[in-house]
Structure formats: C-alpha cells, structure tokens
N, C-alpha and C positions, 0 to 999 in steps of 0.2 A: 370473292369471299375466302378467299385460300386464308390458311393459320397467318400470323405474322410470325415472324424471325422469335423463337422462344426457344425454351432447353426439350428436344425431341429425343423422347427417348421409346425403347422397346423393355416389355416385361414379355413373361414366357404364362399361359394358362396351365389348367394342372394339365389338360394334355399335351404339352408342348407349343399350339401355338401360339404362333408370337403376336405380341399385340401393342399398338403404337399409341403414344400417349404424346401431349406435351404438358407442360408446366410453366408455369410463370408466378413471379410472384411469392411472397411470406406472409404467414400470418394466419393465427388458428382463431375457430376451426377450419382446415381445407376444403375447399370446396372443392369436388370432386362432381364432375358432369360427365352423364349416361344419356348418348341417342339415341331415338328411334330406330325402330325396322326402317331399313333399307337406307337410311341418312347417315351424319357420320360426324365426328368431331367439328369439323368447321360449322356447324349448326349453333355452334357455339361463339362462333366469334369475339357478338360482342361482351359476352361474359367476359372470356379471357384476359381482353387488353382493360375493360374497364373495371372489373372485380379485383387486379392483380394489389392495388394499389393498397386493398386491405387486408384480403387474405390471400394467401397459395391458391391459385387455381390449377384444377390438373382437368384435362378436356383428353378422352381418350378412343378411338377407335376399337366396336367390339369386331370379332372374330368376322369373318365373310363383309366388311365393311373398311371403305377407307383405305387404310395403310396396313391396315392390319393382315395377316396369315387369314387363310382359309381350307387348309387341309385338317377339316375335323370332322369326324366320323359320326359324334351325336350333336344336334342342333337341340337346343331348348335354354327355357329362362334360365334355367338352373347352370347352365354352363354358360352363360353369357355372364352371371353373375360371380363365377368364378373369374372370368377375363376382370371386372371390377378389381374382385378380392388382390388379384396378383399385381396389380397395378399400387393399390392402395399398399400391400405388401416391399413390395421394389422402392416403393420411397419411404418406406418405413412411417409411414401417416398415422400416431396415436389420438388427434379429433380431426372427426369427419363429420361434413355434412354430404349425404349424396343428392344428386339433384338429377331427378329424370323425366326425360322427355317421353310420352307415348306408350312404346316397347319399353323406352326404359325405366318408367314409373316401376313396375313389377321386378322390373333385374333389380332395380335400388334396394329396395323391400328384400330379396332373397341375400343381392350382398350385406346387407344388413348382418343378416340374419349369422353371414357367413364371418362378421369381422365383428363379434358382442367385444364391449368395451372400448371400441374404436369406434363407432359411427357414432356420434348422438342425433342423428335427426334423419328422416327422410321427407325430400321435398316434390313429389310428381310435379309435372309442366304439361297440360292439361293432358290429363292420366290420370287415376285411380279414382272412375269417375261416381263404381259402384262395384262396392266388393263384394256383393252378392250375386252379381249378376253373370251368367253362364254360358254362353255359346254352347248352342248342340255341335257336336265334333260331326255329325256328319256334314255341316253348312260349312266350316272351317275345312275340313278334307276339299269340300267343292270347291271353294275358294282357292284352296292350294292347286286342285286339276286347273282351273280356268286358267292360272297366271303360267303356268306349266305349258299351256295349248296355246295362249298369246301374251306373252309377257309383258311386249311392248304396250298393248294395248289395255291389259288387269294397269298396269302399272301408273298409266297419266288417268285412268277411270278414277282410281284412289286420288291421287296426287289434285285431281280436281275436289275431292270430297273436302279437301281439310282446310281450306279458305271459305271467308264470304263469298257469295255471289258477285264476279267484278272489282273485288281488294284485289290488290297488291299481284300486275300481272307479271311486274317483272321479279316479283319473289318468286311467286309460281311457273315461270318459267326455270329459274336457277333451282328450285326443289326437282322439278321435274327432271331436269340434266341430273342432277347426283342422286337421285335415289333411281332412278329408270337404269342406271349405272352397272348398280349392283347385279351379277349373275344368274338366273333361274336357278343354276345350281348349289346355289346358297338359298335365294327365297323360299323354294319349292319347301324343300326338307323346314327349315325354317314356320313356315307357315303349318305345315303338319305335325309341329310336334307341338303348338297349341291347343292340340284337341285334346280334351280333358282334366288342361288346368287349373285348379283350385285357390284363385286370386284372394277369398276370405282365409286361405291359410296363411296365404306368404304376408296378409296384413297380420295377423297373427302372431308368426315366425318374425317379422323383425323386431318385435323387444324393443322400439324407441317409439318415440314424436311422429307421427306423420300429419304433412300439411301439401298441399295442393295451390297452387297459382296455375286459374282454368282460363280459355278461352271461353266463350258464350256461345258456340255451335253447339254443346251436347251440354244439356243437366249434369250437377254431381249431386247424388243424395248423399247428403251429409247426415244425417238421421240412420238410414241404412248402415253408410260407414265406420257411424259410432256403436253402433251395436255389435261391431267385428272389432274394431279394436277401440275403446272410448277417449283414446288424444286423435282426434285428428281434426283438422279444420279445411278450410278453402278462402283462396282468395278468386272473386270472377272478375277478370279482367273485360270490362264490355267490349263491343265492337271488336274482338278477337278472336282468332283463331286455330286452329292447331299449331302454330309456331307464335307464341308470345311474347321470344325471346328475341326473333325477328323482325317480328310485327310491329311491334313496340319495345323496341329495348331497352331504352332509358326509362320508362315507368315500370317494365318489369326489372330492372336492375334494382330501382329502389323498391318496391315490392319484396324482392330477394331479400334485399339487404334485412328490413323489416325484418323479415321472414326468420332468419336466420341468427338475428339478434335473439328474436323471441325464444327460439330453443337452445341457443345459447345462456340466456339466462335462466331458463326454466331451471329448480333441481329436479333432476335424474339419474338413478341410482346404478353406476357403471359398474359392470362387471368387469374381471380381470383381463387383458387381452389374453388372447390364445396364445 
C-alpha cells in the first residue's frame, strides 16, 4: 500500500519541522486527509488515486509519522494541527474539507479552527464519537507508562482493538507493521499529552460543519454532539471498523463523496482568510 507516483512534496510546522505531504488531483473543495496516532499517509491510499479525478487530494504525514521530521519538543493535538495548517498553507488551499481519521478527527477540528475562512467542513473517520466524553489523565498517563515498558507488545494489544473479531487479517497485519513502526520516543510524549484535553472545545473552536462516517465497534451519540456544537451528523458504516476507508473503500469513497457535496452546498457564512 505504499503512495502511488504523485507530486511529493515537504511543508515546514511553526516549529520547524518538516512535514511530508502528497497531492494529486484538481478540484475544490480540497480534500485534505489527517491520520491517526501512530499510522500515516498511506492509510489513505485509496482516497488518493480514487478522489483525485474530482477534487485535489492532499494525504499528508504528521510530525513523528511516516516521512515526516520528528525533532519536536512539544507533542499535542494542537501542534499536530499546526503540521495541517502549514501544509494547507504551502499550497495555498482557499476551500478545504478536512477529513480525519481517529487522532485525527480532533487535529481536523483544531486545524479548523486554525485556517477560519479556508476550511468549510470537517469530516472525522470514525472519530468524534462523543464530545463530551473525558478520559481521567491518570488512565491516559497509565497508558502512556505501559507502551513506554513494552511497546511492542501496548502496540499489537491496540492494533487488535480496532477490527472485528476475525475481519480483514491481512489488513490487520499491514496496520500492525506501520503503526508498531513508529518510535516509543514519539508515542510516549504523544500519548501524555492527552491528558486533559477538552475535545467539547475544539468541537466548538472549529466554526464549521462537522460530520462523521463511523464504523460500528463504538456508539456516536449524536444528541450529546449536537449539544456542543448543533451541525453535526454521522454516517454508521455497518460491519466496520476503525479503518473504513480500508475496509470498505469504495462505499466509503461514495459516502465521502455524498458527504462532501452536502457541505459543499450547504450556505455557511466564511470568514476572511487570515
């Protein structure tokens, strides 16, 4: 599942590091794809070659992932969604749709937040399942010692959580190789600086549309969600699971597509770019 042959390019975050993107494709708005913790642009594949035909797609690697630099001093959403913002910056992008997976349902929502007048929509991939809901930071601190004491081992415990029972082993195999990849010296930090994040804010902070295309392992209260910010919807993809865009790519490509149109047409009242 490596990229195919596209325009690879590098943008710079506000602290310097560098962060690797590709692009493919014309046609607004851009769709712009955000991976999960510890995954990485290629999660994207079939987005890429198959969305290109409509709009720009750009699939980019954040910070400690992929292609990307990882000498960066603070780890958190908020600086992941700056690696977003510079990317979306570097091609000069005035409509965006961002679309994230996981981890990166909440980068999307903060890049948002970070490019008003440039994004019109955010799209989670099953992610932003419940904006109200909180991790105690000391369970998340735990989490971060365990994968810290055995990486190897925190890392395929997950990687087994996020499929059905017996779906797709040679997906779950190829997840298991590229996210098990990634460094302790990136997840650790990474993982600890979740503790005490305020995910009813960042629905908040984004100022646009959000919609969701979920797999069927976790509920979305969609009721709870509208109470923090009241556009937002869900698509449940059945028999799904944390990778939808894998799992079923041509149903969630058209799903997308839908998806997309809809906040495309919607009016919403843009503010100036920055």
């Amino acid at each position: 599942m490596a990229q195919p042959g596209t325009d690879e390019r590098v943008a710079r975050s506000t602290d310097g590091v560098s962060i690797a993107f590709n692009t493919l494709g014309t046609g607004a708005p851009a769709l712009v794809f955000v991976h999960g913790g510890l995954a990485n642009r290629g999660f994207w594949w079939h987005q890429l070659e198959s969305l290109s035909n409509k709009h720009q797609v750009v699939t980019l690697d954040l910070a400690g992932h992929g292609g990307s630099g990882s000498d960066r001093r603070v780890w958190s959403i908020l600086q992941f969604a700056q690696d977003v913002r510079a990317v979306v910056a570097t091609l000069a992008l005035s409509k965006v749709v961002l679309v994230g997976n996981s981890l990166g349902g909440p980068v999307a929502l903060e890049a948002a937040a970070l490019l008003p007048g440039r994004v019109i929509g955010v799209i989670g991939v099953d992610t932003l399942h419940d904006a109200a809901a909180q991790e105690e930071p000391a369970a998340i601190r735990a989490r971060a010692q365990e994968f810290a004491r055995d990486s190897s081992g925190s890392c395929h415990a997950m990687v087994g959580q996020l499929f059905h029972l017996g779906a797709h082993a040679e997906l779950r195999k190829w997840a298991e190789r590229e996210m098990c990849a990634v460094p302790p010296s990136v997840v650790v930090p990474m993982l600890e600086s979740f503790a005490g994040y305020d995910m009813a804010a960042a629905f908040r902070r984004a100022g646009v549309p959000i919609r969701a295309i979920n797999g069927d392992l976790w509920p979305t209260s969609v009721e709870r969600n509208r109470m923090v910010a009241a556009d937002f919807d869900v698509t449940v993809m059945p028999h799904t699971g944390h990778y939808p865009m894998l799992e079923q790519p041509d149903e969630f490509n058209r799903l997308l597509l839908e998806v997309v149109a809809g906040i495309t047409s919607a009016p919403f009242p843009r503010r100036p770019p920055d």
